[in-house]
N, C-alpha and C positions, 0 to 999 in steps of 0.2 A: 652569431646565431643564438634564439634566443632556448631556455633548457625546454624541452620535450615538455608536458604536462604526463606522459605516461611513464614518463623515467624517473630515475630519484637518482643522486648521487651517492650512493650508498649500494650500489650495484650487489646484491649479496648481503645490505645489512638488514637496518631495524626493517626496512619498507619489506622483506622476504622473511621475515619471523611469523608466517602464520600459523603458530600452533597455539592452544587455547591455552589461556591460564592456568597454572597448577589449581589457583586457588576458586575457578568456576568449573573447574571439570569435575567434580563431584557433585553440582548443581545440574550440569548435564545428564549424569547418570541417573540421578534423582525424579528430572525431569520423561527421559525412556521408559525408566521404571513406572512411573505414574501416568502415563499415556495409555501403555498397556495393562495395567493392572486396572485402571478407575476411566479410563476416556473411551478406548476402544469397545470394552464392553457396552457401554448405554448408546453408542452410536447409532445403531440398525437401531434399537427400541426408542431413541428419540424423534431418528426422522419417521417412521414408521407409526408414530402415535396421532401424527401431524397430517396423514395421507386422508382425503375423505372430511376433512371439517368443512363447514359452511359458512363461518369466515375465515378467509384467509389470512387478515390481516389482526389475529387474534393468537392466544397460544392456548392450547386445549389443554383440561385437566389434567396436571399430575406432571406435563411437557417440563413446564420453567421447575416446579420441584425438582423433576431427575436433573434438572444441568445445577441448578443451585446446592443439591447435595454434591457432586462434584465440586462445584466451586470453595464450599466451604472446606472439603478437603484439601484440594490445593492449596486454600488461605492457612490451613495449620500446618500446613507439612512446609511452610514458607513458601511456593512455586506459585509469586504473583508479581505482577507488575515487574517483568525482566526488562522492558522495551527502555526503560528509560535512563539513558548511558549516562553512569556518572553524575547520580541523581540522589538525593535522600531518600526519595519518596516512590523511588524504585530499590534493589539490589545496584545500584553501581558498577552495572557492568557499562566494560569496552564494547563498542562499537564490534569487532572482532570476537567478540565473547558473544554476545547476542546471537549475532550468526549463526553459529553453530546448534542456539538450542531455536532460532527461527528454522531452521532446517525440519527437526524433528516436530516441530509444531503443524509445517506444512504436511506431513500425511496424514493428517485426521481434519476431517473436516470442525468439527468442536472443539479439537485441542485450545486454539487461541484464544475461544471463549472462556473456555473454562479457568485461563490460566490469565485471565485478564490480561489480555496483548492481542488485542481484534481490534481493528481496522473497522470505522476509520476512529474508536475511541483513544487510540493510539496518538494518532497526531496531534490530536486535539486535545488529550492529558498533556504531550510536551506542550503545544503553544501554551495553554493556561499553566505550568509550569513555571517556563521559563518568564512569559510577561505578562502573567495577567495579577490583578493587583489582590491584596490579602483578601477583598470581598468579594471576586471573582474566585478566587482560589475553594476560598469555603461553602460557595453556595453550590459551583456546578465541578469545581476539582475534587474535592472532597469525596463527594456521592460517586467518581466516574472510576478514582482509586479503589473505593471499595467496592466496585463493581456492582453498586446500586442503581445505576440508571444506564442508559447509551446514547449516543448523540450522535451530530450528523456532519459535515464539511459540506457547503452548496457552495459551489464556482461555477459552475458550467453551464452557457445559455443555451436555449437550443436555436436563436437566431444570428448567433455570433459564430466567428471560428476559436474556441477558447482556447485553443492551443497556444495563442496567444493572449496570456492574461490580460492583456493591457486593452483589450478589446470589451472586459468586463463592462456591460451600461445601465447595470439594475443598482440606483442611487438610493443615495442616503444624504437628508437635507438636513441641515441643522434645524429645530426651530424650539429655542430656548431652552429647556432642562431634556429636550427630547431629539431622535432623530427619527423623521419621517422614511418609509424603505417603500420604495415601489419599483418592479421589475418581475423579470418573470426567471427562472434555474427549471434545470430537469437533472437526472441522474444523481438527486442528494443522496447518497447512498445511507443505508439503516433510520431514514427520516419515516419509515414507515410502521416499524417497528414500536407499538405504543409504551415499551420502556423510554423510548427516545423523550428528554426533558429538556435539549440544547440544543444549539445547533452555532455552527461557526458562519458565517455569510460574509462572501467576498462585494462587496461592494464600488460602488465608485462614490466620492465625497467631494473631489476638488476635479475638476472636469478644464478647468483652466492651468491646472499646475503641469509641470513637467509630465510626459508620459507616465514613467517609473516610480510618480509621487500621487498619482489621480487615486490610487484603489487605497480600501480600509478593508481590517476587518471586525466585523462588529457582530454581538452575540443575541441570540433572537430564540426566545421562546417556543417553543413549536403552536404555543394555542393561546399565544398573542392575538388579539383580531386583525383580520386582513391577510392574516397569513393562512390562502388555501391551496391546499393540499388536493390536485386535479388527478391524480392517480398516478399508477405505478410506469416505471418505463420499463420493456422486456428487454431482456438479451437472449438472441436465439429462440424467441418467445414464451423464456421462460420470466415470469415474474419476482421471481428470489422471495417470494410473503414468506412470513412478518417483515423480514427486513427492511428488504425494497429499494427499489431507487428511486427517487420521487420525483413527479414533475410537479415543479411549486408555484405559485403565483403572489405575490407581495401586494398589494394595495392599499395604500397609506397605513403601512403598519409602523406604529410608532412605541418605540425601543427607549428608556433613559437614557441621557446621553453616556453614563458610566458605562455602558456597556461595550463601549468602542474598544479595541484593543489599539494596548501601545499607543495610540494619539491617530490623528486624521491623516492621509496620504503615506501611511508605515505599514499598509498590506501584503509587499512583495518582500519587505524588509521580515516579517513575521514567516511570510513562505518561507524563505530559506530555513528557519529551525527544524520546517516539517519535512522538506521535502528529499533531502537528502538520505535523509534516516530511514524516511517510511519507504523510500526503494528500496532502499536494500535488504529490510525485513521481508517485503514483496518477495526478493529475489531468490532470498534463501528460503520460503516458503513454495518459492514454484519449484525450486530443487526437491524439497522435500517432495513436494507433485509428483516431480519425475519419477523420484526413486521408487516411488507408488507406482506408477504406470509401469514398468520397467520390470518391479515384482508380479504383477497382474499378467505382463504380458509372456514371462517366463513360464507362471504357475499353469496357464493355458495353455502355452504350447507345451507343458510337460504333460498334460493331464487330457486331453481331446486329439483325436485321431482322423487321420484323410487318405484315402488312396496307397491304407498298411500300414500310414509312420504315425508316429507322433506330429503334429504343428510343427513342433517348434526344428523337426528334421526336412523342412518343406522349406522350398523356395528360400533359399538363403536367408533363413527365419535364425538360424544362428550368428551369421554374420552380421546380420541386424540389432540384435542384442548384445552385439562387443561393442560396437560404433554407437549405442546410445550410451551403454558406462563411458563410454569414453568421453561422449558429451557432457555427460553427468561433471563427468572430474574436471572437464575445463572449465564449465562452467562455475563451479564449485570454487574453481581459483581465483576464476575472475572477479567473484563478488568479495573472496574474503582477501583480495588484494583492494579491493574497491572500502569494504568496512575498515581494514587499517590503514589506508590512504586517512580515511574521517579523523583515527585517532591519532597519528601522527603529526597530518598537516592540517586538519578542520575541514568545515564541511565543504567549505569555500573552497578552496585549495582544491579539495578531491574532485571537484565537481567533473571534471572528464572522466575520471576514475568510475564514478557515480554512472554518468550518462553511458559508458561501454557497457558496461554489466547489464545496464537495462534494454540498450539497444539489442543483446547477446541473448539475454535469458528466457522469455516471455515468447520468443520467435519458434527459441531451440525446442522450449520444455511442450509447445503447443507441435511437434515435429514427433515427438516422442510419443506424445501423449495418444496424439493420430495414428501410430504406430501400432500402439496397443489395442484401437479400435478396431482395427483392421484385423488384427492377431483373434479377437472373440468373433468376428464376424456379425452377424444380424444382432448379437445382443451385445454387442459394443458401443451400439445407438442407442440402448433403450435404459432403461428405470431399473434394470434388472444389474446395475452395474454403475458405479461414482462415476466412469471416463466420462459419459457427458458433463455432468457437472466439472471436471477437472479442465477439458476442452475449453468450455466457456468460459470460465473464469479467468484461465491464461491467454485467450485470446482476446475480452475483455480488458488485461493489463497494456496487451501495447498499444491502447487508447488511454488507458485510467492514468497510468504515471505519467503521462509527456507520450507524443505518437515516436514511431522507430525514426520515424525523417526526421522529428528534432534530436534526437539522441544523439544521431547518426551525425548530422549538423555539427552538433557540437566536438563530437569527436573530431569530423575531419575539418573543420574549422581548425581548430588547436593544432592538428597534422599541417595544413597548410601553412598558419602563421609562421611556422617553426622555420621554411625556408622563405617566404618573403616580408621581410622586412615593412615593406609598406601596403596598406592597403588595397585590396583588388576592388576592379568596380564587381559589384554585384555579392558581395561579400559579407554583408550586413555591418559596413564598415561604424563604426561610433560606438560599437560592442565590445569589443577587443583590446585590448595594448598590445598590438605589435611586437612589442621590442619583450612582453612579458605575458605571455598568452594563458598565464593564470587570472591573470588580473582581468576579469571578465566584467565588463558592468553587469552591476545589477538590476538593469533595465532588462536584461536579457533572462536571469536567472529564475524567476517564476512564470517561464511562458510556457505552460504546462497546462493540458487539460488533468489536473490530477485529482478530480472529484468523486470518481463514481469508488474509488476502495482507500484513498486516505484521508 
């Protein structure tokens, strides 16, 4: 029988050391302290500056000063570019090390921003990282490090089911020093945002090759010609301006051909650097969510009154607030059993580890979240309070990373292979090794709609 993909051999060893590093837990603190000294304060006055403008898709006097005085602070106090694990060009943290300060990052809305570790620049710093060449590095790595510009990831069509990547049909044709792109994306997430100077575009190039070899990724100007920009997609009807999520349209837009990443038919090969990582910052971010809701939903029920009591003495309003810490903390385990799955065994390896946390967390923390709304009553829904914005965002994820049925897929895939040996019909047999239910092709591994937040 072949070993579990949730198990390790080591029952009690390296795979159960989840405590943070001696030497980033001082970064941790660093980071607390600078949230609440320099983040939480400009927050109400940043979004609040922004209420009433007449374009949307603009940022009003004095907005981009107050986050960029923040940001230069965090740039001298060192608290930038943590996201990128075992990197020069970040702090060189563990996968497991990150975690813990993506937690504290998740309960401020600006934190991430501020600390250059936002989604989806995130991803798209590692891919150009890891494989984009010294002229790609300098032209749009450079600027995204020091947090000069922001960019965009577009995968997702809206006449396809993109959950499965492989379905991508917005091509890219050779034609001599250039590639021609025509196709249509919607949900490019921060393409609307006029910092935005890149953008990463999943493509198709080789429509004859194998499944798993047809897609590229290739880098695209935002005010290239051809490239328009038909306006914003809502969630919940809200439109997320400046940022945005953009519905895009391509029309013979033509790209040099240097701009391909990694080579032609290496798009899902490229997914896997992003996709593992940016879940689980996702994850530990929605935790931070919670922890947010959870305070909100305490401080009400200590502080507002019904029928004599306090809230939080009503209707099993206590025992409601044991059972989400409790969620908090399992969920909590899961993900940072999931980040040191990454450093131990790679991204590869982990990837069940990966896919439980996300099938787990985005369900829970939107359950909690709910919780809280309900706990402020009528202004639980409204402007007068972040839960909406927290609601959306988390219910948002378990579309953005990969939907819960692939997560879920994947897990109980690996669960099954573990007792049979040979393939089942209906199984999505050609995927798997049987006999080694790690070894997952990676025709399978970017079938993800993971566009609208990495």
């Amino acid at each position: 029988m072949p070993a579990h993909p949730l198990n390790t051999d080591d029952f009690g060893g390296q795979m159960y050391d989840l405590s943070m590093s001696d030497s980033a837990r001082p970064l941790l603190e660093k980071v607390v302290k600078f949230i609440a000294d320099e983040v939480d304060p400009i927050t109400e006055e940043f979004h609040a500056m922004a209420e009433g403008r007449e374009d949307r898709w603009s940022w009003v006097p004095g907005q981009l000063e107050l986050l960029e005085g923040a940001k230069a602070k965090a740039r001298e106090q060192g608290l930038w570019n943590f996201f990128l694990p075992d990197a020069e060009t970040g702090e060189g943290l563990s996968n497991l090390d990150y975690a813990y300060i993506a937690n504290e990052l998740g309960k401020n809305s600006l934190a991430s921003q501020v600390l250059n570790c936002s989604a989806p620049d995130t991803g798209n710093m590692e891919v150009l990282e890891r494989v984009g060449t010294p002229e790609q590095k300098e032209k749009w790595l450079r600027p995204l490090l020091d947090g000069k510009i922001r960019s965009a990831f577009v995968m997702t069509e809206p006449h396809f089911a993109s959950s499965d990547a492989r379905n991508v049909q917005t091509q890219a044709v050779r034609d001599g020093d250039e590639y021609v792109i025509n196709g249509e994306k919607y949900y490019a997430s921060g393409a609307g945002d006029p910092r935005c100077k890149i953008m990463i575009v999943m493509v198709q190039t080789n429509p004859d090759a194998d499944s798993h070899l047809q897609q590229s990724q290739i880098l695209v100007e935002p005010e290239t010609p051809g490239v328009d920009v038909l306006g914003p997609m809502h969630v919940f009807g809200n439109d997320d301006a400046p940022h945005g999520h953009m519905h895009i349209k391509f029309t013979d837009v033509r790209v040099p051909a240097e701009n391909i990443l990694l080579g032609e038919g290496r798009g899902f090969e490229i997914s896997q650097l992003r996709l593992g990582p940016g879940r689980i910052h996702h994850c530990m971010r929605s935790i931070g969510a919670a922890d947010k809701a959870l305070q909100l939903y305490c401080e009400r029920g200590l502080t507002k009154s019904a029928f004599g009591k306090p809230l939080i003495q009503l209707g099993g309003n206590i025992d409601k607030a044991g059972r989400m810490r409790i969620e908090i903390e399992a969920m909590r385990l899961m993900v940072l059993r999931a980040a040191k799955a990454m450093d131990v065994l790679g991204n590869r390896e982990a990837r069940v580890w990966i896919s439980a946390a996300k099938a787990m967390v985005p369900e829970r923390v939107c359950q909690i979240i709910d919780a809280a709304i309900q706990m402020h009553g009528a202004t639980g829904v409204s402007q007068w309070t972040v839960l909406p914005s927290l609601y959306h965002s988390q219910r948002t994820l378990r579309l953005a990373d990969g939907p819960d049925e692939v997560h879920n897929m994947v897990v109980g895939r690996a669960e099954v292979a573990r007792y049979q040996p040979q393939p089942l019909s209906g199984l999505q047999t050609g995927m798997v090794d049987y006999e080694n239910p790690l070894q997952i092709d990676r025709i399978d591994l970017p079938s993800y709609d993971d566009t609208m937040f990495i």
